[in-house]
Each structure stands twice: as C-alpha cells, then as structure tokens.
N, C-alpha and C positions, 0 to 999 in steps of 0.2 A: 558533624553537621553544625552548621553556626550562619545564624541571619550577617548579613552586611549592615554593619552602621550607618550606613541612607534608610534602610528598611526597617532596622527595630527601632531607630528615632519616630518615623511615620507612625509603625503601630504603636511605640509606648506612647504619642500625642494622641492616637485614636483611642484608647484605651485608660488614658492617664493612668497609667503604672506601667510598672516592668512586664514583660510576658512570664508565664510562670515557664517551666522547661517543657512541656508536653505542648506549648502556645506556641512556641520560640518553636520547638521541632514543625509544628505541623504547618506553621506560616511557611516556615525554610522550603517546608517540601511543595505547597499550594501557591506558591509566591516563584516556583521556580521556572527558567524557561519552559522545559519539559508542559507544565503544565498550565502558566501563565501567556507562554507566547508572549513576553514582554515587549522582545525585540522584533517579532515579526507580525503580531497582531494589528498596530500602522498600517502595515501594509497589504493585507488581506481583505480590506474593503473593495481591490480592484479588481474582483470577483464578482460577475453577475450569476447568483444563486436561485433565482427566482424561473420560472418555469410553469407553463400549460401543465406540465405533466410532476409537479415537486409537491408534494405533500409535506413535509419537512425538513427544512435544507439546515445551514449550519448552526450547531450550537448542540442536538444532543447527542448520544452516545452512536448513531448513526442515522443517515439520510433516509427518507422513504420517497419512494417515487409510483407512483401510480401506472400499470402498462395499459397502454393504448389498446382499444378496442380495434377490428379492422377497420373498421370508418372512422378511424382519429381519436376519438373521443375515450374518456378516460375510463377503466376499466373497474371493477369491484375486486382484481389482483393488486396488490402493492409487493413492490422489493424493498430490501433497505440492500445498505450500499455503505458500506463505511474501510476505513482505510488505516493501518498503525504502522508505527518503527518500531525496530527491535535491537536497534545500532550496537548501543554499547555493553549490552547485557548478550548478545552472539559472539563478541570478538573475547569478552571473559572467560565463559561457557558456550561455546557454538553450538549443542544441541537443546539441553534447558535452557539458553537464551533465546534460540529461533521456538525452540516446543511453545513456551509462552507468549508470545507474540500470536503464534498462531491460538492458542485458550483466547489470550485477550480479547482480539477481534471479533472471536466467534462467541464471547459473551456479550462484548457490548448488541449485536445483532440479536440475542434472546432479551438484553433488556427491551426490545422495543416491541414485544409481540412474535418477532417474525421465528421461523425456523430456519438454521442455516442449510442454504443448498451447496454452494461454490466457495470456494477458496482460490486467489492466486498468488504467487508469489514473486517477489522479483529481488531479485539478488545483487549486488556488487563486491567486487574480490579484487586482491592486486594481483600483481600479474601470474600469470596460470601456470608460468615458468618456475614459483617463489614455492618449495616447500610450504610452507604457514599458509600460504595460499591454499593448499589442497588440501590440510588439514579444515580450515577454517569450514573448506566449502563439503568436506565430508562430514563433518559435525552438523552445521546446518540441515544440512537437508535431509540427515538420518531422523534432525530431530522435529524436523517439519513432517516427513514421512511418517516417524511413528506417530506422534499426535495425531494429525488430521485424517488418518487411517484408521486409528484406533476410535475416532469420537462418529466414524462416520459419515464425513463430508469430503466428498472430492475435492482435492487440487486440481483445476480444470487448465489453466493456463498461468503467466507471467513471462518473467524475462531475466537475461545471466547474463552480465556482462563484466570484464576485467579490463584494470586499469590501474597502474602503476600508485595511484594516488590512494586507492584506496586499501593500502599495503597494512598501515596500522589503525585503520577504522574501517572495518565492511558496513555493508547497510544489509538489513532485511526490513523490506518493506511487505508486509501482509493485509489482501483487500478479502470480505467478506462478501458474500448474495445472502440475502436471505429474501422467504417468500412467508407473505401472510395476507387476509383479510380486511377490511377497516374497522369490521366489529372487534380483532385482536388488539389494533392499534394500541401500546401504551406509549408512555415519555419517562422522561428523568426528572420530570416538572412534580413535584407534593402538589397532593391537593387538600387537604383538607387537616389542620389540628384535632389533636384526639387517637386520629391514625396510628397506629403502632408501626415500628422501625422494625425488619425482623429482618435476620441474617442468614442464607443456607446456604450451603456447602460444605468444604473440608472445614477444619479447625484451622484456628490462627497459629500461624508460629513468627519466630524472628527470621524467616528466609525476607531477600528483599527489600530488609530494610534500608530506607531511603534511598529506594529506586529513584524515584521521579528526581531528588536531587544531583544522584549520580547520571543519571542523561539528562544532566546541563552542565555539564562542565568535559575540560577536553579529556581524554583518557593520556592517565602517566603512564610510563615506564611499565611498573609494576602494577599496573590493574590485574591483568592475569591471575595475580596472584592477593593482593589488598582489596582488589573489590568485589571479591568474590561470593560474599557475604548478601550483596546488593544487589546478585540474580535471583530469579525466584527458581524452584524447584514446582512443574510441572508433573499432575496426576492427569494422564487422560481418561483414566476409567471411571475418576470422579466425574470429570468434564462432559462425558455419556452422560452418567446419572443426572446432571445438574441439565441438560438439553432436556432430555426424555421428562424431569419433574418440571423444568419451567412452560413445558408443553401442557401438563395436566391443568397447573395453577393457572395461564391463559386462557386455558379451554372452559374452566369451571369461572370464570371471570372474578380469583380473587385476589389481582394486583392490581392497587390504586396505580404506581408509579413504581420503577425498579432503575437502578445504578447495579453496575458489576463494579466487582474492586478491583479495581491494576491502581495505576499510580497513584501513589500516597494511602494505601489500603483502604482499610474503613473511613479514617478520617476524610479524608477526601469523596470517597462515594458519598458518605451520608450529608456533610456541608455542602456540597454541590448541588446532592438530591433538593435538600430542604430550601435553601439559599434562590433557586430556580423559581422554586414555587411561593416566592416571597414569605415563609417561613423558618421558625427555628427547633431545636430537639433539644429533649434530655435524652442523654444519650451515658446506660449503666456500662463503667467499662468491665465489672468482673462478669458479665451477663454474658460475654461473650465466649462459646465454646473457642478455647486453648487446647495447645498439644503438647506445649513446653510448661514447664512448672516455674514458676515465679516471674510473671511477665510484669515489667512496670506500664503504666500509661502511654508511653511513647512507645514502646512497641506494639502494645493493642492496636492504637490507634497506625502508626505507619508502616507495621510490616504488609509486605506486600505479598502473602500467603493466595497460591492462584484456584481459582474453583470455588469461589464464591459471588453471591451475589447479595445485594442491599433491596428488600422492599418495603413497600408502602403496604398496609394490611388496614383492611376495618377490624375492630376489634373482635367482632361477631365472627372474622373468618381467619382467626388466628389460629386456634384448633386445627381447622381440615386445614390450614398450611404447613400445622406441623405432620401432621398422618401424612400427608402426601410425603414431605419430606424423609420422616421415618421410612414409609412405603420402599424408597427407594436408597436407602443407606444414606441421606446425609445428613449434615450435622444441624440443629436448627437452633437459632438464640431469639426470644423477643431483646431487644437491647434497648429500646426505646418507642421514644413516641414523637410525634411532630407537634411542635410545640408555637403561639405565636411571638415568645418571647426569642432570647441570644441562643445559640448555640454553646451547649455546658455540657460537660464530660465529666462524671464522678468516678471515682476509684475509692475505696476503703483496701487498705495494705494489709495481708495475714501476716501470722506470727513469721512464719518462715520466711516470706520476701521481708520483714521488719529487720528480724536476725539478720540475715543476707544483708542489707544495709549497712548493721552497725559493725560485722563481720571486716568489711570493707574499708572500714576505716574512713568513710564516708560519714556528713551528717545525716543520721535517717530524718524522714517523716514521720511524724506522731502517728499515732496507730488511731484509727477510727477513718468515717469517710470524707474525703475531702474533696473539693472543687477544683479540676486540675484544667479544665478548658471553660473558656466564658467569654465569648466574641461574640460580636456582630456577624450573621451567616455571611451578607453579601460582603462584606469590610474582606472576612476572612475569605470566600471564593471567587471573588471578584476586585478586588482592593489594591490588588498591588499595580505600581505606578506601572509603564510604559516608559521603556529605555526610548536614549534620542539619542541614537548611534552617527556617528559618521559615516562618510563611503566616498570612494574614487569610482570612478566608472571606469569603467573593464577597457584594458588598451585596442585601441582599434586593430584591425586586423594588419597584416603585413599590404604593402602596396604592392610590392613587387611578389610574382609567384616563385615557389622553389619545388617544384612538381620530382617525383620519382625518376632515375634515369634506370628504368627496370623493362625486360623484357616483357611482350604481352601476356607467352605462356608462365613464366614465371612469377609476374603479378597475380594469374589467374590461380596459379595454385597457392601461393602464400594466404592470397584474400580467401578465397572456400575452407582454406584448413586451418583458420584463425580461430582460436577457440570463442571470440566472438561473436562468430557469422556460421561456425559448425553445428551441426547436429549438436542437442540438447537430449534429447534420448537417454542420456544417459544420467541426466536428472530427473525427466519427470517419468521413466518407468516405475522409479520407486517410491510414486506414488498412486494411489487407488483414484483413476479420475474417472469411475465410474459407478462406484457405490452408489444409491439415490436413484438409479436408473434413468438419470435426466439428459446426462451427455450425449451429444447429436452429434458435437464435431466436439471431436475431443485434443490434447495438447500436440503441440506440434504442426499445429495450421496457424493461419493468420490470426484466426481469435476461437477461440473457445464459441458453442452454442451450444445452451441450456434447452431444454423442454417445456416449455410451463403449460402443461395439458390443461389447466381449470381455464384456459383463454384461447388455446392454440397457437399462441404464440413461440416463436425463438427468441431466446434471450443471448445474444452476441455479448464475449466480456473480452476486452483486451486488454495490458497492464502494462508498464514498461519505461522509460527511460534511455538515454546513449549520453555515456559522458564524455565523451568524446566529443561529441556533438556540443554539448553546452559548455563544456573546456574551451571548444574552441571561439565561442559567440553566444556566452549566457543568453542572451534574448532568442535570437535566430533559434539558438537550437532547444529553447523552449516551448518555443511557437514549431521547430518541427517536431517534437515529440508529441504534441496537440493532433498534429495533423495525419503524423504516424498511426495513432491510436487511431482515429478515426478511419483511417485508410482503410487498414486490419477491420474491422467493421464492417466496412462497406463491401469490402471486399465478398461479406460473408451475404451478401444481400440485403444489410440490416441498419436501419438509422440510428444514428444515436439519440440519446434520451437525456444522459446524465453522467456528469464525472464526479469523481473525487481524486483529491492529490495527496501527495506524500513529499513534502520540500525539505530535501535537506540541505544543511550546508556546513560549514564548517563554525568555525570562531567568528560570530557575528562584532565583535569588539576589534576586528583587523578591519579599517575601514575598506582594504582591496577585495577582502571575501563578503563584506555587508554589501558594496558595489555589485558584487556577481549575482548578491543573493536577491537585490531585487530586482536585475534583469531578470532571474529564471520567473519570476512571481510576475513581471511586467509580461513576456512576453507568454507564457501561460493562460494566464487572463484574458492579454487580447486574440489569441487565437481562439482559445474557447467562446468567446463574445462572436469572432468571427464564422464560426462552425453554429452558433448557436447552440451548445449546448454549457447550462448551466452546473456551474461547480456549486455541489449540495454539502460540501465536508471534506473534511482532511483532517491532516497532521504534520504537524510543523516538526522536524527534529534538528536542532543547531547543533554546535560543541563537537561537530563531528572529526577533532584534530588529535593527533595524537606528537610525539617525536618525531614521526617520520614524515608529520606536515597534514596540510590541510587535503579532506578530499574535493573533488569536483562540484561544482553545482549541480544538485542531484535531485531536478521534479517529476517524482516519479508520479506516473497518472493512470487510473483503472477507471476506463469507459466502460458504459455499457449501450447496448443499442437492440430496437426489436425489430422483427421483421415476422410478417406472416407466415405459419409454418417451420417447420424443422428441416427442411430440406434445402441446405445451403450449398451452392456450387464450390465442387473443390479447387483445391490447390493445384495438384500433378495433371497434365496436361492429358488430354485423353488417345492425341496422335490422329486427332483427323478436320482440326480446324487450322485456319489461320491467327498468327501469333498480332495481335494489335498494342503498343504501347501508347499508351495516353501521359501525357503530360509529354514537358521538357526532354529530351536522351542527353544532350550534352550538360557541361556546368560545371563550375569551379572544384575544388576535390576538399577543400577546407570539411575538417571533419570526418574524413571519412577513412576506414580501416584501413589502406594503404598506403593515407598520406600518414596514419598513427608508425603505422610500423617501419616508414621509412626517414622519420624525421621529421618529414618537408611543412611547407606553409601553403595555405591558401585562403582566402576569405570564404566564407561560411556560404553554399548557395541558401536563396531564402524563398518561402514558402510561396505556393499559386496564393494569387491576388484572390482570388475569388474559390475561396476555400470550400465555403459552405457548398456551393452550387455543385463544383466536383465532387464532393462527398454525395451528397444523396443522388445524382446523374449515374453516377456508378455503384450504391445501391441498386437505382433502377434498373442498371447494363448486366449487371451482376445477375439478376433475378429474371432474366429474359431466357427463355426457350432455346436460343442460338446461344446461350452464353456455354459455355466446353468448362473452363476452368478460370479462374482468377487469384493473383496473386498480386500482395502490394509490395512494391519496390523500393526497397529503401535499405537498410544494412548490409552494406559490401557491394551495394550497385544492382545494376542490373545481372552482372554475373553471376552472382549470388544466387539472386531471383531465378533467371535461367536454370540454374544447377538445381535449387529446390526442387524443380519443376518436373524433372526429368526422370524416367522410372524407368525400369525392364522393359518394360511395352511399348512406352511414347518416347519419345525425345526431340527434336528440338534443329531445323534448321534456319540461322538467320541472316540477315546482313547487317552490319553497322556503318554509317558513313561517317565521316567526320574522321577527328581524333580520337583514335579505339583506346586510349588511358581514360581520359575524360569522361565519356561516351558509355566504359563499360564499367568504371567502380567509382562513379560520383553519389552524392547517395542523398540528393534531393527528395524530399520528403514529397507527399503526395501525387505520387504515381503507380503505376498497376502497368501488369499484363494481364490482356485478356486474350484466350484461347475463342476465338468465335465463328462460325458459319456466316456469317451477317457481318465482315469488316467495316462496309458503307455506311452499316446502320448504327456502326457502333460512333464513326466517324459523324454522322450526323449529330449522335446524341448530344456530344461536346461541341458541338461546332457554338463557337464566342463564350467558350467555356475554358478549354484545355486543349493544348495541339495531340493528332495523335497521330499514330506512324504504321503502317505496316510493317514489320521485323521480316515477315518471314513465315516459314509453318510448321504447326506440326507432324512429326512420323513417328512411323511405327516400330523404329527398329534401334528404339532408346539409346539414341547416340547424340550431345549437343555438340553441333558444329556453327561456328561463330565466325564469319567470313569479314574482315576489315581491309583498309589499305595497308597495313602494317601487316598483316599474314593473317592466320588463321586458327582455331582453337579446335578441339576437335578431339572429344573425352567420353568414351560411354561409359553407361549407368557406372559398371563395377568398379569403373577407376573414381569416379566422382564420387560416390559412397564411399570409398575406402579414404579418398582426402576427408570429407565430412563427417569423419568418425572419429574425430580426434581427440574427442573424450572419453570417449569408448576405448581408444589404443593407451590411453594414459593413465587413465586412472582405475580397469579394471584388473 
C-alpha cells in the first residue's frame, strides 16, 4: 500500500510533517475510492433523498424510514434499508468473499438499533456457458447461503444475471431490512467526550488487510492468488452471537452511538464514529483483543477481521457491556474514549515484536509507548480531495435497426431457456427465505413481501439490475431499472416508500466508462425523482476492470414499498379471468435477451412518460377484488411474462397483432399483465395514464397458446418448465 504524491503532498501540508507509517496506511485506506467516493461523490447530489416518510437518509451506516400508518401518516415502526458490494473480495474467494458482504450489511443495520429481518441478493456473472462462470457463481452463493442461514435472516429476493463483461469481475451486491422502534433509534454520530470507545466481537487478526484499498483499484492477472490476503475470513456463528448481544445492549439502552468494522477496520470505524459527531479519541492500540501474536499498528488498526463492532458507552455502563458480551462469547476491549481533541493512536512495542523487528533486518522502534496516529478526525474522514475526471458520452444508438432473422417458435424457446430470463430456483432454494416467520410472498415472484405485524403492514422488497439494458443505453436503461423495480412492487399491490442503490462501474479514469457511469447515476436519479421515491443510501463500487476489460454499467437498486396487509395477489394466472396488458405491446428490441443473443442492434425503447401515476394505478388494480393475478413485464418480453405465468391448472390463451418479434420479446419496462374479471374497469383505471389491451384469457387446461400473423406458439406447462429449468439441468 502506498498514498499517491497529490495525496501525501496535501496531508504532509495539513499536518506539516511526514505521515508516520500507521498515518500514511490509514489515509491510503480512508482516502480510497471504496471509501472516499472521490470520483463519484460529484455526482451523487442528483439524488432527491428527502421524504414524508425518511427518517435518515444518506450518510450513516444505513437509511431508516418510517412505515406508513393505514391513513398515510407515519408510523411508530421504522426499517432501515441499506445496501454493499462485495465485487472484488467474491472473484478472489467467491464464498468468504460473498459470506462477508452478507456480515457486513447485516452489521451495518445493528449499528442503527434495528434487527435484521430480510436479505437480498443480486448477482452478476459472465457468461453461464464459461466454466469460472459456474465456479464463481457456486462459491457465491454456498457462501451467501451458509451465512445468512446460519445468522438467521432470510434471503427473501434479488436478481442473477449473466453477461460476457462480467467474465473477470462479478459483482455481489447485498441489500439489508431491518425493523426497530424510534425509542431503539441509534447513529454513527459521538456524542458526547468522556464516552468510552468499546470494541465487541471476534479478535483482530491480519485477514483483510487493506480491503478497502484493494476495492479501488482494477483486479490483475493474479489477484486469485496475490490478493488473497485482502479477503476477510467470515464467522457466522459469531455473527449470531454479535445480533442476539447488540439486541440486549439496545434493549437495556447502553449505546450512545455504534460503527461496525468492514472497510479499513477499526481505524476507519472509530475516526468516522468520532469525526461525525465533531469529535476526537485516544484510542490504546495494545487494548485491542488480537488472535495473532505480534501485530504492529497498521494491522490493529486496518485489518478487516469480520464480526465486530465499535461503540459509544458511558462510562457508568461499561461493566454491563462487557457481562453482556461475556454473556454471549465475545470478545470485549475498552480501547478508548472520545476525546475533544485529534484523533491519536498509541502502541508500546513488547519484547518479542521488538526482536521481530531487529530479527528482520529492519530499523526497529525504540521500545516504550509511542504516538503512531495524530490527525485531524474530519481532515482524516472527510479530507480527501474529489477527483475531476473526464468522460465522453456514451455513443448514440445505431440509426438503422439489425433485428434477429429467427423463427417465432425458435426465438420463443431460446428467450425462456436463457439462463437469464430462466428459472432461478435453483439459487434461491439454497436459501432459508423463511426463517423469522415473516415471509408472505416469498422468492420467485415479482418482489418479495415481509409481514410487519406491530403495524399490519406488508413490506414489498424488490432488488435488481439488467446489464444488458444499461450496456445498451446507460441512461434509458437506468431509468428502466427504476421503473422495473417499481413495477415488481406494484405489482404486489404495494407503493413504494424508498430506495437504495448499488453503482458500479468500471475504471472511472477511462473517460468512455466515467461517460457511462454518470448516465446510469443521471438516469437513476431522474426516474427515481419521477416515481417519487427518494434514494436514502447506497454504495458506490468503481475499479470494477480486470484483463479481460471493463464490466457494464451496473445500478443495481433495492426498493421497498408497503401496502395494507399481507395478502398480495399472485403471479400464476388462476384460469378464469381475462388476460389485460397495460402499457405499450409493441417497441424497439434494443436491450433485450434476443437482440443480446443474436448480435443485432436497436435503440433502447424508453420509459412511460408518466411513471409515477402507472405505478401506484396499478398498486390500486392490483389490490382490487377482480384483480386474478398480476405480473410485471419486462425480462425476455412478454413471452417470458406469459410462460412465468402458466401452471398445471391455468394456462393461457392469446392474440398478438402487429409484429409477433417486436410484440413478443421487446422488454419495455413498465408494464404488467393483469389477470381480471373487470377488463373495463381495469381499462378505465389507466385511461390518460397507460394504453391497455385485451390479450386474450385465461384456462384451465395449462397450455400457452400464442396466436400472431406469423403462426402460432403453443407449449404446455411441462414443456415450458422443462425449457425454464436450465439451471436446474446444468448445474445440478
């Protein structure tokens, strides 16, 4: 690790001296994209965070949002809502790099009070076809499966998708629920000098060190194998114990403020903590329970050892923090106290690290204790400059179209057994998405819905991304992924509330990838603005390049939305309404699973004008008496949609007019089928809203038949499930 010569020039002028070596590491690591957002924090203001229903939007360890009472108004339930990357510590180690992604998030959601209810996950892989590919994507999700199974919170939903780009950088993006009270409510914010610093969990070791550096920069050749060192190694049975005791210490109300450790370990928790709350600490580093024997300063301070957490204690309740901790097996250090002075970090060296030194042939440090850290907090957590990047805007689309020259029925089975648009089953079995007893709609529908009995509320979570989609028109399919989500929501009968994002991108220093990176953030932004639901949090992941080139623009988004009651209309069609499509049927194919797989070009189609008003109209439609079933349209077309839909019992017949290519795998964002008894009424709802269409109906004798001017489709259930199980056929 080693600062840049722009950066130690700035701090040796803030500091007038040299940085000592534990100053010099710990800027490297707090100074870093990962952590700084240098390059994308610019740009992040085009974000309206503010909200009726936000109680804490960005800036601490995760959002909290208030849920709605049934008459609007805000409730005495809060969620928090927060969102991480796992990019380049999954493609190292794929299962302890996904396992800690998943600790991380679901600590940051205990630092704020709440308990974690929901986990989702959403995943990116190259192609399905690629060996490493299925390595990658078996490692992941063993090791998302054992954590979040063992700690006790469902993976409820997210999203899988592959794409050649993302050959030698995957992404895992992991979003948290959690649920509390206002009287639990803590922050990341000190309050008050005097305070003691206390540390519980595992012991420290050197796993991790200098994470938060190594996700800012691109991944070599040989990270596999060189940066190995820089994943952290995952306990979930400490992760238990650390939930179950931060539950007691909320309950008994003895945390001023608390930070969990991920990036840049302690050092970064606690200068953050203190730096927030406009103060500083002395902070002992041999105070700190260790597992490894002879650790210098810059390891205490930036190993990223997972299964701990940083609090705030009065002094009076430092005792019952440590019983409680005892109580439950884990490790407990006072380390400091909150100071109004710099932030300072002492170490005295034993005999044996002394020896070790001079052993080395290295100059040791004199033996006694010395002053290895001594900054300004906000200088050091706040301090570092903002990059002023260049960028090309993303080439416009092609003028002329180059459309598939593919048969109907042959488009129709390629697109359904796309391991894109296939059955996922085969991922989220191997998860517990029902531990907690809260899951009402659980994975495998349009979104996820929670229970949250203290209000009577359902809690709709949906997660997700298409890089296809944003490949092809960063902005457009920014703003469809906005609207995606939403869809999936509504669909479930439930408004949105609140998002959080997850932006990655590639090499922000290639002005053509910095161009893409802030179409996905522009068109992000304004769709969210346009939906009105404000962005409370996120996380920025850049560097996502490796040899085999940059990934896609990748903003990944986990909405949430509530609606009265758990009883959300489903997905599969019941076989005795008519089929109603709302929005557009026909539209350009830019983007979409068929134009992906067969080469071709088209411009990106782009969102309903009046987004908001569609979303909660279909809420409304959704939650109606006559409503059979509902499903949003959008991944592989309506064909897709169709096929989802279709069971042993119901099935499915329609008409299409127009262009049946077009028509049937264009993948326009913002639209649904609705199954309904009431077509007129549904046609009224949207009338100067959304066109809609009659399809056709449902029956009862699970067969989709698809009637165009081109010919006709015409597949039951068990052939349509056996294409849609292509991940089932492949990788079990």
């Amino acid at each position: 690790m080693s600062l840049s010569d722009s950066d130690r020039e700035i701090i040796t002028t803030e500091l007038g001296r040299e940085p000592t070596r534990a100053e010099a590491a710990l800027f490297e690591n707090l100074w870093s994209e990962h952590c700084a957002y240098r390059s994308s924090r610019p740009l992040l203001g085009a974000f309206e965070s503010e909200g009726e229903h936000v109680v804490i939007g960005p800036g601490d360890d995760a959002a909290v949002v208030a849920l709605p009472d049934p008459d609007g108004a805000n409730s005495e339930t809060y969620i928090t809502l927060g969102i991480e990357s796992h990019n380049h510590p999954s493609y190292v180690d794929p299962y302890d790099g996904a396992a800690t992604g998943v600790g991380g998030i679901v600590r940051d959601t205990l630092s704020m009070g709440a308990y974690p209810i929901a986990l989702t996950d959403s995943l990116y892989f190259g192609g399905f076809d690629r060996e490493h590919s299925r390595y990658l994507l078996d490692g992941i999700v063993d090791g998302i499966s054992d954590y979040g199974n063992a700690i006790g919170v469902p993976t409820v939903g997210g999203s899988l998708a592959f794409h050649p780009d993302y050959e030698g950088n995957p992404l895992v993006n992991v979003a948290c629920v959690g649920l509390l009270s206002p009287d639990r409510l803590i922050t990341a914010k000190a309050q008050r000098a005097g305070n003691e610093l206390v540390l519980v969990g595992n012991a420290t070791g050197r796993d991790g060190l200098g994470g938060a550096s190594f996700a800012s920069e691109d991944l070599a050749e040989d990270a596999e194998t060189e940066d190995r060192p820089a994943v952290q190694v995952g306990d979930p049975y400490a992760e238990k114990l650390l939930i179950e005791a931060n539950e007691v210490l909320v309950e008994e109300g003895l945390i001023e403020s608390a930070r969990d450790l991920g990036a840049a370990g302690l050092g970064g928790a606690s200068s953050e903590l203190v730096a927030k709350g406009g103060f500083g600490a002395d902070i002992d580093l041999n105070s700190v329970h260790q597992r490894e024997p002879n650790m210098n300063p810059m390891e205490i301070l930036l190993g990223e050892s997972q299964e701990r957490m940083c609090y705030e204690v009065r002094p009076e309740n430092v005792e019952r923090v440590r019983e409680i901790a005892e109580r439950f097996d884990l490790g407990c250090s006072v380390i400091g106290e909150v100071t109004e002075g710099n932030y300072t970090c002492t170490f005295e060296r034993s005999e044996a690290r002394h020896a070790s030194d001079d052993s080395s042939g290295e100059k040791s440090e004199p033996r006694g204790r010395e002053t290895v850290v001594d900054v300004p907090p906000e200088f050091l957590a706040d301090g570092a400059p903002m990059n002023d990047l260049d960028h090309v805007e993303p080439k416009p689309e092609p003028a002329n179209r180059d459309l598939p020259d593919v048969g109907l029925e042959a488009a129709f089975e390629s697109v359904v057994s796309s391991p894109n648009t296939a059955s996922k089953e085969w991922v989220y079995r191997q998860y517990d998405h029902e531990v907690g007893v809260r899951t009402a709609v659980k994975p495998g529908d349009d979104a996820a819905v929670l229970a949250i009995r203290e209000t009577g509320t359902g809690l709709a979570v949906s997660a997700g991304a298409d890089p296809t989609w944003t490949a092809a028109n960063p902005y457009e399919g920014a703003r469809a992924v906005a609207v995606e989500n939403a869809t999936n929501l509504a669909a479930k009968g439930a408004s949105p509330l609140a998002a959080v994002d997850c932006l990655n991108g590639a090499n922000p220093e290639n002005p053509e990838v910095y161009g893409e990176f802030r179409g996905i953030v522009s068109g992000l932004a304004d769709a969210c603005s346009d939906l009105s639901v404000p962005v409370v949090g996120g996380n920025v992941s850049l560097y996502n390049d490796s040899v085999a080139g940059p990934i896609p623009p990748t903003p990944t988004l986990a909405m949430v939305a509530s609606r009265e009651g758990y009883d959300a209309p489903p997905t599969g069609l019941s076989g005795e309404g008519e089929i109603v499509l709302v929005g557009r049927s026909e539209g350009p194919l830019g983007g979409s699973e068929l134009l992906a797989q067969s080469g071709g070009t088209d411009r990106f189609p782009t969102v309903p004008d009046r987004s908001g008003e569609l979303i909660e109209t279909l809420a409304a439609v959704a939650d109606r008496e006559e409503t059979l079933a509902v499903h949003d349209a959008s991944h592989g077309g309506l064909a897709v949609t169709l096929a989802e839909m279709v069971s042993r019992g119901a099935g499915a017949s329609v008409t299409l007019d127009g262009d049946p290519i077009g028509t049937l795998f264009n993948e326009r964002a913002g639209r649904a089928l609705v199954e309904t008894t009431d077509p007129d009424g549904v046609a009224a709802a949207f009338e100067g809203i959304a066109p809609t269409t009659r399809l056709g109906r449902a029956t009862d004798d699970g067969t989709l038949t698809v009637e165009t001017g081109a010919g006709t489709i015409d597949y039951e259930f068990e052939a349509i499930r056996d294409l849609r199980a292509v991940l089932e056929h492949e990788l079990d």
